[in-house]
N, C-alpha and C positions, 0 to 999 in steps of 0.2 A: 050264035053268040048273043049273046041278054044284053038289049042296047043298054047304056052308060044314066044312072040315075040324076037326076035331075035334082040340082040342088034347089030350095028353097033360097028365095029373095031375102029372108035373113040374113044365109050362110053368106053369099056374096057381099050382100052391103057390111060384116061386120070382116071381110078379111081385105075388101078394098080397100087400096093405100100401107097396110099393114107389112111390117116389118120382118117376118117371121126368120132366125138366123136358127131355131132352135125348135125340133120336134121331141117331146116327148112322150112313148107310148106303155100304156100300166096295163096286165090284165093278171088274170089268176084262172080260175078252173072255166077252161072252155078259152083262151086264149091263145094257146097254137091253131085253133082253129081259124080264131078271128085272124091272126096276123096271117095268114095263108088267105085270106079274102082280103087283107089291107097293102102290105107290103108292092105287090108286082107291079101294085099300078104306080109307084112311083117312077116320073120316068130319068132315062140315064144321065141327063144333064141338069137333074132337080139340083140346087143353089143353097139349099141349109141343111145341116144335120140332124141325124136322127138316130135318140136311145129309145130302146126297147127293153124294156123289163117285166120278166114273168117269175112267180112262183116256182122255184126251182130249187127239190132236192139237195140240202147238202151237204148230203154224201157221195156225192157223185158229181163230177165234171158236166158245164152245161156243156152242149152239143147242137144250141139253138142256132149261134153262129153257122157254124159248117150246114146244117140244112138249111138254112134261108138264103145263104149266100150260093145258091143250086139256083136258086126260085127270083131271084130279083136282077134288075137293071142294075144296079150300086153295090160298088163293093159291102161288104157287109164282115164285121170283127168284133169279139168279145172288146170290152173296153179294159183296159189295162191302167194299173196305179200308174200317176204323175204323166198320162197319154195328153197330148194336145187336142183338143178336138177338133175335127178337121171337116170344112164344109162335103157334102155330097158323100157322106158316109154313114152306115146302118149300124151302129155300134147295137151289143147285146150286153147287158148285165150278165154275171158269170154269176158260179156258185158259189155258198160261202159266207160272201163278206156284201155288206152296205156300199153301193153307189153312189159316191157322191157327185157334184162338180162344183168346183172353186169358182171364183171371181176369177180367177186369170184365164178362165176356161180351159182349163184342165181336169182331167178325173183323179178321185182317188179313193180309196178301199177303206173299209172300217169292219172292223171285229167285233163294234160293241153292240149290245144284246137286239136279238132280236125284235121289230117293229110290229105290231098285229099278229103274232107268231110268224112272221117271215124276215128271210136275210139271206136274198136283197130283201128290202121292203120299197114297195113304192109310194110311201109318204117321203121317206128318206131322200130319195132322188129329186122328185118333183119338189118338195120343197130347198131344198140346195139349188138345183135348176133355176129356181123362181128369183132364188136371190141373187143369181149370178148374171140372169138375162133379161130380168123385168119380165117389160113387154113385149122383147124382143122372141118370146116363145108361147107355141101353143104347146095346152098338155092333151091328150086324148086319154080319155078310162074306160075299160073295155069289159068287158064279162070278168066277173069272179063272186067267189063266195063269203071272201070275209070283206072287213071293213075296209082295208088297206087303200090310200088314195084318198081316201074323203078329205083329209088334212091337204095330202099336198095341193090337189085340185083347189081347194080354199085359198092357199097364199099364192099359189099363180095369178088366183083371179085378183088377190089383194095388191098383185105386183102389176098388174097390167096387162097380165099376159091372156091370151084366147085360152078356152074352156072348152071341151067337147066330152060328150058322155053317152055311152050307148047305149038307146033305148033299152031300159030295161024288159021290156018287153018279148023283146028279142033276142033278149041276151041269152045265152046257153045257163046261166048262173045270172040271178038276178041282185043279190046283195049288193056289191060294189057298186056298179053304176047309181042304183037304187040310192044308197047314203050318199054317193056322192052328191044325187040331186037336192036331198033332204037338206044337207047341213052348207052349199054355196053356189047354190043357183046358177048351176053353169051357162055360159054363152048359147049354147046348141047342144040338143040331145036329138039325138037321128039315129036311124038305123043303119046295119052296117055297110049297104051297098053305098048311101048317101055320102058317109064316113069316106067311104074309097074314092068318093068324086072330090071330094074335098082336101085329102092329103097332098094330091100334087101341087095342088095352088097353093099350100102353106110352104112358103119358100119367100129369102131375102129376094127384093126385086130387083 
């Protein structure tokens, strides 16, 4: 087993004291990969919730749900119109339709046109997120190939909320992380083992 990555003195000084009720996680091309090296480590008693949204076909039923929820400690479920959000849970974006979340903390579904050619789209999410929970959420951007994200990651950071971006470097798809760096100077860009040391500690305390 590959001992547990070692976050930088950054990472920790900026989630110390910090609030987190609210994870959100964005990727695109090369992102079921990431989330199969992110997901497991959260563990079974983690304290905040956590959406996931990936580029996803739609014509066809996501299916991400039902495989993650194999692979993880926390229950794990598509997220569903007018759902409550509910702490220590792995919601997935379905196919289709826009991800929102309200100020009441609830989700809800949108038809209207696609966001960077995608829907879901993950500006969509993340910026609704941002204004429902401040600072009370981090967003994480993970590999993909179009833009998508760069906006939302922007007003999280404008809300208060933590920032994380994955080394584009290492990303499988370099675009996404890449703009997101360009256009709002996220908190932390780490690579992905780093990312997985840090996911558990973003939780309310």
């Amino acid at each position: 087993m590959k001992p547990a990555a070692v976050l930088p003195q950054e990472a920790t000084d900026l989630i110390a004291g910090r609030r987190i009720e609210l994870v959100v996680i964005g990727g695109s091309a090369g992102g079921v990969d990431a989330l199969v090296g992110l997901l497991p480590s959260i563990p079974r008693d983690f304290r905040s919730s956590v959406v996931c949204i990936l580029h996803v076909p739609a014509d066809r039923d996501s299916r991400l749900a039902e495989v993650f929820g194999m692979r993880t400690a926390l229950p794990v479920r598509e997220a569903r119109d007018k759902e409550t959000i509910e702490p220590g849970v792995i919601y997935f974006a379905g196919s289709g339709y826009h991800l929102l979340i309200e100020r009441e903390r609830t989700f809800s579904l949108s038809c209207d046109p696609p966001v960077q050619f995608a829907r879901p789209a993950i500006d969509v999410l993340m910026e609704s997120a941002a204004d429902a929970y401040g600072p009370a959420m981090a967003g994480i951007l993970l590999t993909g190939a179009n833009y998508d994200g760069a906006d939302g990651m922007c007003r999280i950071r404008e809300r208060g909320g933590l920032t994380v971006v994955q080394d584009p470097e290492e990303a499988q798809a370099s675009a996404m992380p890449g703009e997101a760096i360009r256009r709002c100077a996220p908190h932390l860009v780490l690579p992905l083992p780093k990312i997985r040391a840090l996911l558990p500690l973003l939780e309310t305390p």
